[in-house]
N, C-alpha and C positions, 0 to 999 in steps of 0.2 A: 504494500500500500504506500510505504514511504517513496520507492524508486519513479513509482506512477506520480507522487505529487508534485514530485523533483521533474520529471520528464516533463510536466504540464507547466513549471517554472520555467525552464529552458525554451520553451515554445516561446515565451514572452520573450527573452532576452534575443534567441536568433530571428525574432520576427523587428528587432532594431536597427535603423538604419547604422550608418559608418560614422554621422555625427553625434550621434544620439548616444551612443555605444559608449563613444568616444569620451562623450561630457559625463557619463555617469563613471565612466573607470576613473576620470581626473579628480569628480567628489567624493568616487571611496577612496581617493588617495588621500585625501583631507583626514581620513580617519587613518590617526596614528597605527594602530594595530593591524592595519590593513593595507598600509602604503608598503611596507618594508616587503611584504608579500609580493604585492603587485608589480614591486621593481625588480624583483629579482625573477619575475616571472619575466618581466618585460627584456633584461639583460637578457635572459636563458632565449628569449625567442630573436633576441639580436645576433648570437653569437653561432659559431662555426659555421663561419662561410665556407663553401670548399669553392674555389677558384674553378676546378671545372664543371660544377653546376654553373655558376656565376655564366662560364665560359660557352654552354648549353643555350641557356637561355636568350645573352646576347645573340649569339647567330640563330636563332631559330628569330626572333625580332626582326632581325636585318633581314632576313632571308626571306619575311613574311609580308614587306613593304609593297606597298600597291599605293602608286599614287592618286588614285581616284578617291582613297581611304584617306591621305592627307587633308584633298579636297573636301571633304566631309566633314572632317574631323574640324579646320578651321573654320566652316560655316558660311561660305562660299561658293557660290555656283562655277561650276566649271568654266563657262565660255567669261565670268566676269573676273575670271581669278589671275594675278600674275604667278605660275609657279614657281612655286619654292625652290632654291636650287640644291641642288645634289646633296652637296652637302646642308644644306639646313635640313632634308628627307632623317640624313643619319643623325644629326643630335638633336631632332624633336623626336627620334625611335627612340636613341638613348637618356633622354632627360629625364625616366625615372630611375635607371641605374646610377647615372649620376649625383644626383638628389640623394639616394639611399648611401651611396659613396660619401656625400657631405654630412650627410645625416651621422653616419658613423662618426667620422673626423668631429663632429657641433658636440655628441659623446664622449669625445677623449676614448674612441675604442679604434685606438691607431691599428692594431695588429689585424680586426676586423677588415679594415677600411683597404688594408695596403693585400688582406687575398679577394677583396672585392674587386677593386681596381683590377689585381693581374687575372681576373676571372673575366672581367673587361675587357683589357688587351688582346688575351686569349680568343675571346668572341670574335672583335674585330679582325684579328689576321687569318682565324677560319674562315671569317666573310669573305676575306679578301680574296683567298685562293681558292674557298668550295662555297659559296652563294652561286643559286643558280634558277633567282629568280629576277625575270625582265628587267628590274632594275639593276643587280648586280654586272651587268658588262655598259652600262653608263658612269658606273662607278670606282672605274679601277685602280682613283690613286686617294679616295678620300677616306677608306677606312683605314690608310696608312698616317696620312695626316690629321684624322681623328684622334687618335694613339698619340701621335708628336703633341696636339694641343693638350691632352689628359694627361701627361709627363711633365709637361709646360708647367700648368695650372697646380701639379702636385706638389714642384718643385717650388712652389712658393709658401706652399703651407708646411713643410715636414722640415725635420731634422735630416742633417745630413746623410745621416745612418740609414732612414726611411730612403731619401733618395737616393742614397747608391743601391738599394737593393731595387727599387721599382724600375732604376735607368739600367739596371743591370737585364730585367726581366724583358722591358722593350727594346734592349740593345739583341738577345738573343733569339725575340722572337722575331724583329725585324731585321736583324741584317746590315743596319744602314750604316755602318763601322763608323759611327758619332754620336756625338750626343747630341740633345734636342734644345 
């Protein structure tokens, strides 16, 4: 009888939108006895990234690109739209990996952040050599220079240490015997 009243509780809770959900988790955090809970429930669901999930995911993304889907997604009719170019395609695909990438780094969960990233990289140089949908042969040099600007941008947030391993990671999977 208990698991049934439980079950009928949970119907309420999953029947809550993403905001709803969202503002009631932030005021049981208000409750002392119940924050220390919730963070470490929240850390435990942040942590172990594996780089090549990470790396999965980007190219099934990239891979899955259809510009009519851009069109859509901006709110624009086609014949009225100027398209997006190539590269804008790849980092409005990537803007929520990157976000989740910042998101770790705003955490202070550097070691997260830095197998996110090369779960990233990883993604983008698959794209680059095995994508092989209609947009990937318009795109043959911008998930390389996607990569240079995510090295870029890392390189201004991290300790040395972090960057030599990240330039190490795109130095090996790209090739380009330099640095970015």
């Amino acid at each position: 009888m208990e698991e049934n009243n439980r079950n009928n509780q949970l119907k309420f809770v999953k029947a809550l939108n993403r905001e709803s959900a969202l503002e009631i988790l932030v005021r049981l955090c208000e409750e002392e006895d119940l924050a220390e809970r919730i963070v470490a429930m929240a850390k435990a669901s942040l942590t172990g990234f594996n780089a090549g999930t990470v790396a999965d995911e980007v190219f099934g993304s990239l891979n899955s690109i259809q510009v009519e889907d851009l069109w859509d997604n901006d709110g624009q009719m086609r014949w009225c739209h100027q398209a997006p170019t190539d590269y804008e395609m790849l980092t409005s695909t990537l803007a929520g990996y990157l976000q989740q990438m910042e998101q770790l780094r705003n955490l202070g969960m550097i070691k997260e952040e830095k197998e996110y990233c090369k779960g990233i990289l990883y993604g983008l140089l698959q794209y680059a050599e095995d994508g092989d949908n209609e947009f990937h042969e318009a795109v043959p040099d911008d998930p390389y220079t996607l990569a240079e600007d995510i090295v870029y941008e890392w390189k201004k947030c991290h300790t040395a240490e972090d960057i030599k391993e990240i330039q190490a990671v795109y130095d090996s999977l790209f090739a380009n015997g330099g640095d970015v």
